[in-house]
C-alpha positions, 0 to 999 in steps of 0.5 A: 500500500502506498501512503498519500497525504489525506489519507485515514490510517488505522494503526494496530499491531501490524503496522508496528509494534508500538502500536499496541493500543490501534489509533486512527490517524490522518497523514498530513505527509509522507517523510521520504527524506527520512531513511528507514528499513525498505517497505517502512515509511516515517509520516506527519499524522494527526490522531483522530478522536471517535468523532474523527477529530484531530486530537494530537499531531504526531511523527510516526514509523510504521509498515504500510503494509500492515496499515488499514485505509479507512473510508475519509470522515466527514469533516468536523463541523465548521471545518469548511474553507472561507469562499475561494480561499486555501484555509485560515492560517492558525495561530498558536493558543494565547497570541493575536 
């Protein structure tokens, strides 16, 4: 299985063996530059809570091949881009 940016990833034990509590994740991007052991791959991810919103951003190490491709979730609410343009850049907690 090929990773691509956008997808929804879900993570048990057969895509790596930290993965002992399954998480569900979706891939922000593939790190090609960073080496690793062939047919293991390193991606940014956010972990998905239930509602299939964004808890926790994180790097991770996982075999493809042992990754499931979930269906995409709807987005959360309020999730939709402003009328023509890329997204709303986000700024970090407590700064204007």
């Amino acid at each position: 299985m090929e990773v691509r940016s956008g997808d929804v990833l879900h993570l048990s034990r057969t895509a790596g063996v930290q993965f002992i509590r399954p998480i569900t994740v979706r891939v922000i991007r593939v790190l090609p530059d960073w080496h690793t052991y062939h047919g293991w791959v390193w991606i940014d991810a956010y972990e998905l809570n239930a509602a299939g919103d964004a808890v926790r951003r994180r790097t991770l190490f996982l075999r493809p091949a042992g990754a499931r491709r979930l269906a995409q979730p709807d987005p959360p609410a309020g999730a939709a881009f402003p009328q023509g343009g890329r997204g709303r850049r986000l700024r970090p907690v407590g700064t204007r």
